[in-house]
N, C-alpha and C positions, 0 to 999 in steps of 0.2 A: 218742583213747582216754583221754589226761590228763582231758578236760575231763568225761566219761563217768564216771573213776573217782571224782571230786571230786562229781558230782550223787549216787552210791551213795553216798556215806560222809557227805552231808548225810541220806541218808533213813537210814541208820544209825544216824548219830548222833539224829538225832530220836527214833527208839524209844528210844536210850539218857535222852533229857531229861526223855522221858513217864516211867521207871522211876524218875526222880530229881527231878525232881518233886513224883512222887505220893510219895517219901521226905522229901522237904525241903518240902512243901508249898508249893513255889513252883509259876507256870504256866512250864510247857515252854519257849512257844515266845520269852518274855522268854530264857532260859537256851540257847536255839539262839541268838538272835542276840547275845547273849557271848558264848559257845564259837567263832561263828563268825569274829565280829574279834578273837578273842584269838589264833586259829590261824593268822592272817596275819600275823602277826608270827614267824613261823616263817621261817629263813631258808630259800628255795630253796620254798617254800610255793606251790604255784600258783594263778595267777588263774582265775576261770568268766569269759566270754566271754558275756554276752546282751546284746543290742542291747537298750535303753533302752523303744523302741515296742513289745517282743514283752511284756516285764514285765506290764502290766496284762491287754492277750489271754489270757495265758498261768496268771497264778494269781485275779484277779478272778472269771473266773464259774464255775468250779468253787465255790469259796469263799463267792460269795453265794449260790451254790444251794441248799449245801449250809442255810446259816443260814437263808436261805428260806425252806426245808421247814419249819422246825419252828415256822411262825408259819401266820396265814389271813389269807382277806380280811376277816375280824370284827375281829378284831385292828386292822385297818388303817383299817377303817369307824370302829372308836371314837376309834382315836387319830390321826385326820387334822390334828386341830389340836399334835399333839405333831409330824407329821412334816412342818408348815408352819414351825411356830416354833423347832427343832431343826434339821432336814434342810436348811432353805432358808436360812428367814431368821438364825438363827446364824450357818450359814457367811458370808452376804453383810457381817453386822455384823463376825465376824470379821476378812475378808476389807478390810474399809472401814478397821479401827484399825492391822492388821499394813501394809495400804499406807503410811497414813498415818507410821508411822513409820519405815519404809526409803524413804519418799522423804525426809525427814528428816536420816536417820542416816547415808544409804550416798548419796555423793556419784556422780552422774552416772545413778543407776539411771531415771530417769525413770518417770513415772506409769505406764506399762502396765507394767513391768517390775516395780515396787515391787507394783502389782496380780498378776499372775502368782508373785511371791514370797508372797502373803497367800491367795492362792487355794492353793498347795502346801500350806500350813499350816493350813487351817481345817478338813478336815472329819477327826472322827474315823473310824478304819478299823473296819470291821462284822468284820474277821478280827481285828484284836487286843482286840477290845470283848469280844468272843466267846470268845475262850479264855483271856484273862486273868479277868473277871468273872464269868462260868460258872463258875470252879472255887471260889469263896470263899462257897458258900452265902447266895448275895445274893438278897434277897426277889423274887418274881418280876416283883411291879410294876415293880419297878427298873430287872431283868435287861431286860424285855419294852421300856422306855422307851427303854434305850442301841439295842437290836437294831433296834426304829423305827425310831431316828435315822441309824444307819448301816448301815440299806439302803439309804436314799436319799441320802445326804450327798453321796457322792463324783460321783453326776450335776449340784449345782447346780455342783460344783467345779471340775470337769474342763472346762463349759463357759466360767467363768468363764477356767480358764487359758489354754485354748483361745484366746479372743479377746484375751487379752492378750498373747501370746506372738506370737500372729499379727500384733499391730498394733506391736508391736515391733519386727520383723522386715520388716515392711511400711514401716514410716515413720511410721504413721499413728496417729489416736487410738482409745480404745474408744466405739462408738457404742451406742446404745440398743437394738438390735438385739439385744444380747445376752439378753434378755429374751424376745425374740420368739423365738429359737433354742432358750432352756430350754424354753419353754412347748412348742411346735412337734415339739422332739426330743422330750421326753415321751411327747407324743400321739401320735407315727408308733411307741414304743417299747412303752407300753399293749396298741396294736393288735396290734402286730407278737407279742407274751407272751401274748396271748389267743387269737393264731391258731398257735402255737409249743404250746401248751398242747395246744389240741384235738386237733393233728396228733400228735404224742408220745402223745396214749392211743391215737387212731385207730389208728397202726405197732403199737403194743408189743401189740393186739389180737391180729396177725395172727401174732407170735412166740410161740411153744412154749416156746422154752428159758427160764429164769429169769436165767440169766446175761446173755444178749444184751438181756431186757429191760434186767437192771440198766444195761448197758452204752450203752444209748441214751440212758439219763439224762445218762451221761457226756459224751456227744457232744453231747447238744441245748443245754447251756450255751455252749460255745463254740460254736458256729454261729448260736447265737442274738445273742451278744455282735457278734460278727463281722459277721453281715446287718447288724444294727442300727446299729454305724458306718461301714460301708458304704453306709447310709443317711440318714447326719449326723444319727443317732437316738441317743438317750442306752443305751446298752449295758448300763450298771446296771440301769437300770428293765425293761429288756426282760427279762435272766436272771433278776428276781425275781417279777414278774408271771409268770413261763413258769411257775417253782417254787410259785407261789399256784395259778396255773391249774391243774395236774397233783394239787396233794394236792384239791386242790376233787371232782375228775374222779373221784377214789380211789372204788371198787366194794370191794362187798364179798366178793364172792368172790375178791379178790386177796389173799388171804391170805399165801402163799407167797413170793409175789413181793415182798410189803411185810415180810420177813423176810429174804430176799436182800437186798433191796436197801437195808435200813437196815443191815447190817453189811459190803455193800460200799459204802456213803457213810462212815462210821464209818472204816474203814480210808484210805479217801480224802482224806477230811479231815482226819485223822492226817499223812499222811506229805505232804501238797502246802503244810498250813501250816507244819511243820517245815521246808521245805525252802523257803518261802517269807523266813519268817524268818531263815534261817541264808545265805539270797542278800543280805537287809539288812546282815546281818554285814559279810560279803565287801565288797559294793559300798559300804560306808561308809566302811569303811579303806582302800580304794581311794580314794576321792577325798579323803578326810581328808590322808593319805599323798602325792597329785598337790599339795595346795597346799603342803605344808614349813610354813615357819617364818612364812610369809605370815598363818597360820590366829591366830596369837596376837595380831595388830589386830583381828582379827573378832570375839573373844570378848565385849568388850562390845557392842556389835551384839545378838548371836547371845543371849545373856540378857536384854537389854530386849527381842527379841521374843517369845524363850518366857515369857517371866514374863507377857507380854501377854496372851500366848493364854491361859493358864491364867487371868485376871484376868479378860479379855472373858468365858469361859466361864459362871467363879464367877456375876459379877454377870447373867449370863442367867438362870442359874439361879433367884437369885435375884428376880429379877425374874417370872418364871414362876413362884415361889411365892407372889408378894405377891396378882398377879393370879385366879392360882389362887384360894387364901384366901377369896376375892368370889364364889365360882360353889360352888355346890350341887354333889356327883359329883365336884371334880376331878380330874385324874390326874397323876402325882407329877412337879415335886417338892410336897409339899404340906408341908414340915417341915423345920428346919436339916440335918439329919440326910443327909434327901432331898439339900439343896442340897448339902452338902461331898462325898457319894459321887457322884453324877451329876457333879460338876465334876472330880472326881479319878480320874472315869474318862473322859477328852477323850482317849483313846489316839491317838495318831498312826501311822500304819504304813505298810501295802505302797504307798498312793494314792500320800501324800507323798512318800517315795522314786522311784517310778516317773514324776511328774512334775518332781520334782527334775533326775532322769536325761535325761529327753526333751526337755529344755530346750535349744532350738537353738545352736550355737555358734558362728552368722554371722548377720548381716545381711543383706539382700537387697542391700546395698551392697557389700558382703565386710567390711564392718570386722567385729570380734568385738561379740557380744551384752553390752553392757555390765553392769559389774557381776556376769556370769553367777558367777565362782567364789565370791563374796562369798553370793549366794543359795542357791546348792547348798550351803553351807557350814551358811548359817544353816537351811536346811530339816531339814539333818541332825541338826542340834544343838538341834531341836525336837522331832524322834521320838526322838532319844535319853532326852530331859528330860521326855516326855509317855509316853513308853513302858517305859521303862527303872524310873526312881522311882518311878512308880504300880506299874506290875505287881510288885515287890519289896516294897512297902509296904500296898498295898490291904486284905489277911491282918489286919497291925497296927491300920489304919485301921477297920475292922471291928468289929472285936475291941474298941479302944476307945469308938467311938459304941454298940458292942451291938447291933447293926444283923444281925445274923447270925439267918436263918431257921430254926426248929428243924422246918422239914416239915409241921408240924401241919395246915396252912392246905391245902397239897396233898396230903395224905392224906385231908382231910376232902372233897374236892371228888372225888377220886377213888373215895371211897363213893359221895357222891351219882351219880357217872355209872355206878359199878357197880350200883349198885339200878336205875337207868333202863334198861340194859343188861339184866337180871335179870326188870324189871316188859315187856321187850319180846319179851323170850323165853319168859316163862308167856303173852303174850298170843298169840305166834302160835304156841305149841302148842297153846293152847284152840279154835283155827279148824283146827287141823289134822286132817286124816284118821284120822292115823294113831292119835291118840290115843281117838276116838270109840268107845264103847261098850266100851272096854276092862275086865274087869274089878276090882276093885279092888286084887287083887295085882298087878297091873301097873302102876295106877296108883303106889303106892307107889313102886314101881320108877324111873317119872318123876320122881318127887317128891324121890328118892334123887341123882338126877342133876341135878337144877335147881341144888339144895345143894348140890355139887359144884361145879358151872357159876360160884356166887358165890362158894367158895371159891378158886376156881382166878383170878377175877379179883381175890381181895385176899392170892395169894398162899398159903393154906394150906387144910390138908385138914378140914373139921370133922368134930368130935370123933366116934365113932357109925357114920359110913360106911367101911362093908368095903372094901378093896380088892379082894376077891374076888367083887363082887359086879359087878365089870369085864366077867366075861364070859359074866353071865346074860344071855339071849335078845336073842344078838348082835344081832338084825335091827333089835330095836325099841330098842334102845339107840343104834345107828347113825343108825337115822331121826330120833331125837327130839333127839342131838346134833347132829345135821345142820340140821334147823329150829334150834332154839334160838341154834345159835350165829350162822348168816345172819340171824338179826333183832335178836341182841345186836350185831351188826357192822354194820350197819346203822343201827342205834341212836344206835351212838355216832361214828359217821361223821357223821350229821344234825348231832349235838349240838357236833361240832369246828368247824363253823360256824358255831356261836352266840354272838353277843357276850359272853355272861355266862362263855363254857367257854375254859380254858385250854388252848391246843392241845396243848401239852405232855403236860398229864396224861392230856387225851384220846388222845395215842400211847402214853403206857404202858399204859391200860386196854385198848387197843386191840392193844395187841400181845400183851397177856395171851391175849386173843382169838383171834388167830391161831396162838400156840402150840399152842394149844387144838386149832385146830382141825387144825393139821397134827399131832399128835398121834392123832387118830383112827384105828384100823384101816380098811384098805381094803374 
């Protein structure tokens, strides 16, 4: 019951950090995980209790689902080379420098271990990217580059630790193999998101209620996670591919349901990364607290590798602007600007942690995993320094480059899909039945409601139109918002997988839509 009442007063307190927050303009879930190691120092304070290996099962594909959704495969088509040279090959460079120096600096760690401490620390988390970056009005290109990078990051990483930790433990060394296993788990992971996809609309077909639909969303993440490394498939990839597959899938007559079920993700997302983060809390001063006074030889250690990481970062960055620079269309960074916010958002989070944790504590010989406290120490003390200082600072950082979005750019793009929306809905009223030989007082009458139709998707009533004129000749008003809004929803469902359309704004025009349409008398 202890361990019960401590999970509710983490999702408690999470509503409380979103209310204070949105006061102190900081992000939440930075301010859960303070509050949460600041409350362990409470004496008589009790500890949460999760095994190490449930941690990533447990808050990973909810989480990437969730960030998932509000991306495509257009997105992914364009920026394959952002999610090559971010996703993969940063981590792996990371991964090469942070070894390099804890086999160095930390005596007896040995090569695969020093590799499994660089592997903890290289990829940023796609949950802290996500809600620290999101809330400071950052241009979307930007927003859209970090969310890339960390959907995929944490599968080059995992396998990297994976084989390091194994060969640790083993005796042995890391073979080339490792390469063949990313590649390989991918590919079984793809498969596996694309058939997880079809099957998730095929079910949610045969269900009535809107709730259970939403609810199978719920469920097909972790199951999907689960098969996948049950099948030494990369789990990341699978739960995002699933979340590509499914808004791809999206019909337009699900109007309803794509209204349920974006304010039961919304709430979901709310209270699992609060509660994610405020577990980091917990399990940091916990092990911070297990080493004592031991922790105060680590420190220099523990800042010559975070200064690393942020440094390896910086100069990718840069480096991806020089090259950028040379190519016609690049995509960002493409400016100083670019380089110091993309590098000062290298968030560290739930991966780190959760691999940190799961780090064996024998040898297959029984001796202890050498080194282990010293790595756990220093991983911590890299989410702290990658997580902590940027999310509290970011606001500042902003603010002084001028880097801060004023909307313009997504309000302008969001006409252009409302007009597109508007030109698809005068065009299949003109094939329509209903509207033939109507005449021209009726017409009017249409013409009254198209204007409406565009009003309603930018938000307001224009000037002129009665409201009273709602419930002239129910029938032909029903019929005609009935066509118009199925080919506005349609429209712009096409359009959200267009390379050029921002999926984003395409879900807000889009749900304008469905208001809309559930809105309708019966």
């Amino acid at each position: 019951m202890e361990q019960l009442a401590l999970i509710i007063g983490l999702l408690f307190a999470t509503v409380l950090a979103v209310g204070l927050g949105e006061r102190l303009r900081l992000p939440y879930p930075v301010l859960m995980l303070l509050l949460a190691a600041a409350v362990t120092f409470i004496p008589g304070f009790p500890a949460l209790h999760i095994k190490p290996e449930l941690i990533l099962p447990l808050f990973l594909p909810p989480l990437l689902f969730a960030t998932a959704q509000r991306s495509s495969w257009s997105v992914f088509r364009i920026r394959w080379r952002t999610i090559l040279m971010f996703a993969v090959a940063l981590v792996v460079v990371t991964v090469a420098f942070v070894a390099s120096a804890a086999w160095l600096l930390i005596p007896g760690i040995g090569l695969a271990g020093a590799i499994a401490l660089g592997a903890m620390v290289a990829p940023p988390d796609p949950v802290a990217v996500e809600s620290v970056a999101g809330r400071v009005h950052m241009p979307r290109r930007l927003l859209t580059t970090l969310q890339s990078e960390g959907l995929f990051n944490d599968a080059a990483a995992i396998v990297i630790f994976q084989a390091a930790a194994g060969a640790t433990v083993a005796g042995t060394e890391i073979g080339p193999d490792v390469l063949l296993r990313f590649l390989l788990g991918a590919a079984i992971a793809v498969v596996l998101g694309y058939a997880a996809g079809w099957l998730t609309k095929a079910v949610t077909r045969f269900i009535h209620s809107l709730v259970a639909r939403s609810a199978v969303t719920l469920v097909v993440p972790f199951a999907v996670y689960i098969l996948a490394e049950e099948l030494h498939a990369s789990g990341v990839i699978a739960v995002v591919v699933t979340a590509l597959e499914i808004k791809r899938r999206a019909r337009p007559q699900d109007a309803a349901e794509r209204i349920t079920r974006t304010a039961f993700w919304d709430v979901v997302e709310m209270l699992v990364t609060g509660l994610a983060f405020g577990l980091m809390g917990l399990e940091m001063h916990k092990v911070i607290e297990a080493e004592g006074t031991a922790i105060f030889g680590m420190i220099g250690t523990a800042v010559t590798v975070c200064v690393l990481v942020v440094a390896v970062r910086f100069g990718w960055m840069y480096l991806a602007m020089w090259f950028g620079r040379r190519r016609e269309g690049s995509l960002p960074p493409t400016r100083w600007k670019d380089v110091l916010i993309l590098s000062w958002c290298g968030m560290r989070g739930l991966a780190t942690l959760a691999l940190a944790l799961s780090l064996p504590a024998t040898l297959a010989t029984g001796e202890e995993f050498r080194a282990r406290h010293e790595i756990i120490v220093i991983a911590c003390a890299v989410l702290l320094a990658t997580l902590v200082l940027p999310g509290l600072t970011l606001p500042w950082l902003m603010k002084v480059l001028k880097a801060h979005t004023t909307g313009q750019e997504e309000r302008e793009a969001a006409l252009v899909l409302a007009s597109r929306a508007q030109d698809a809905a005068v065009a299949a009223l003109q094939d329509a039945d209903v509207v033939q030989d109507l005449p021209e007082e009726k017409l009017d009458l249409v013409r009254v409601r198209m204007k409406r139709l565009r009003a309603d998707l930018m938000g307001a009533i224009p000037v002129g139109v009665k409201r009273k004129q709602r419930d002239e000749d129910r029938e032909l008003v029903i019929a005609v918002q009935t066509i118009a809004l199925a080919a506005a929803r349609q429209e712009v469902l096409e359009a959200r997988n267009e390379p050029d359309t921002d999926p984003e704004v395409a879900d807000r025009v889009l749900r304008q839509l469905d208001l809309r349409t559930m809105m309708m008398p019966d």
